[in-house]
C-alpha positions in Angstrom: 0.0 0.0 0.0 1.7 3.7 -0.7 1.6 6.3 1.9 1.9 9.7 0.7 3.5 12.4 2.6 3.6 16.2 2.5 3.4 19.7 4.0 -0.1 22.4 4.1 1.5 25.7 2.9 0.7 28.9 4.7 1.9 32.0 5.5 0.3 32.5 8.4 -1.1 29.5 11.2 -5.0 30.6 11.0 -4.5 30.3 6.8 -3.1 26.6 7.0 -6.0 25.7 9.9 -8.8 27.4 7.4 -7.5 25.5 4.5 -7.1 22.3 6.0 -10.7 22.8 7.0 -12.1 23.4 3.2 -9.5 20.2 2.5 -11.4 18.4 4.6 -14.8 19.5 3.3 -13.9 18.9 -0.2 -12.8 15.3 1.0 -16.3 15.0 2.0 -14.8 14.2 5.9 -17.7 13.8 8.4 -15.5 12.9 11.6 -12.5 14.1 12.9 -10.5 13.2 16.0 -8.4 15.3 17.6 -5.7 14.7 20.2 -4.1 16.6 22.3 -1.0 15.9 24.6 -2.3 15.0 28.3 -5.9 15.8 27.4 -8.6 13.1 26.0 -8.9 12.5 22.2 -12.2 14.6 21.0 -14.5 12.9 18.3 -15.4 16.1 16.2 -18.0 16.6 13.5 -15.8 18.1 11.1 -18.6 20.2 9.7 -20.2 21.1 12.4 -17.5 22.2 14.3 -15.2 25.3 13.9 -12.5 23.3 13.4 -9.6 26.1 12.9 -11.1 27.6 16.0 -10.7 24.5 18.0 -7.2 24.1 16.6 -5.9 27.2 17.4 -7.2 27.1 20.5 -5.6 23.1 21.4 -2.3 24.3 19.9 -2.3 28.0 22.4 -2.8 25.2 25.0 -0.1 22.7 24.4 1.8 23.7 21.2 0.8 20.6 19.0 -2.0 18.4 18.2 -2.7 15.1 15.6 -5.6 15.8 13.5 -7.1 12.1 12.4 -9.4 11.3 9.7 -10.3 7.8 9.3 -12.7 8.0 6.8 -9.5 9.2 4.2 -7.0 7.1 6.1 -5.7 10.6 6.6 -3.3 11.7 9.6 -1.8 15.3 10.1 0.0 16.8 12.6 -0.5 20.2 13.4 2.2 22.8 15.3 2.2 26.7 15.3 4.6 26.6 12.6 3.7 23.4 10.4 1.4 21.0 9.0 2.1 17.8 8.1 -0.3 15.3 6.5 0.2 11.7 5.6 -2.6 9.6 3.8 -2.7 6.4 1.7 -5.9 7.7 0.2 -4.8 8.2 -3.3 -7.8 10.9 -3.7 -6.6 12.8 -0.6 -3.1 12.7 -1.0 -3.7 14.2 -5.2 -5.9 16.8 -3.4 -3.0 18.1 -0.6 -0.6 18.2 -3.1 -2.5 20.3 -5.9 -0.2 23.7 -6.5 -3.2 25.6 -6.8 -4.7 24.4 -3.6 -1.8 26.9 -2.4 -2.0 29.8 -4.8 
């Protein structure tokens, strides 16, 4: 099975959290969980929930979090100053990588 790997591109943190949350929208992800050192993984309902809003506010409180999301075989780890995805969705992983996703 391939694994693809990659960075989110952003200038600025709340730019890479907002566009990992249309990502995830045009994935058609439904769930989310979120971990967060020393604190209880949160199921999420990606759409239902401001997820760059809760992001921000788990990484103020302990400087990085995992983002899961099974339904893509999708996994990203989020700090204030990167973004890191890995997937072996094929359709995920052509998505992340688009050059105009960024531009």
């Amino acid at each position: 099975m391939t694994e693809w790997r990659g960075t989110l591109a952003g200038e600025a943190l709340g730019d890479r959290l907002t566009l990992l949350a249309g990502v995830l929208a045009e994935l058609g992800v439904t769930r989310v969980v979120l971990e967060v050192p020393n604190e209880r993984a949160a199921h999420l309902a990606a759409r239902e929930s401001d997820l760059p809003g809760l992001l921000d506010a788990a990484l103020v409180r302990a400087g990085r979090v995992s983002l899961t999301a099974s339904e893509r075989a999708l996994r990203l780890e989020v700090t204030t100053h990167s973004l890191t995805w890995r997937t072996t969705d094929a359709e995920a992983a052509a998505l992340l990588r688009r050059p105009t996703l960024f531009g």
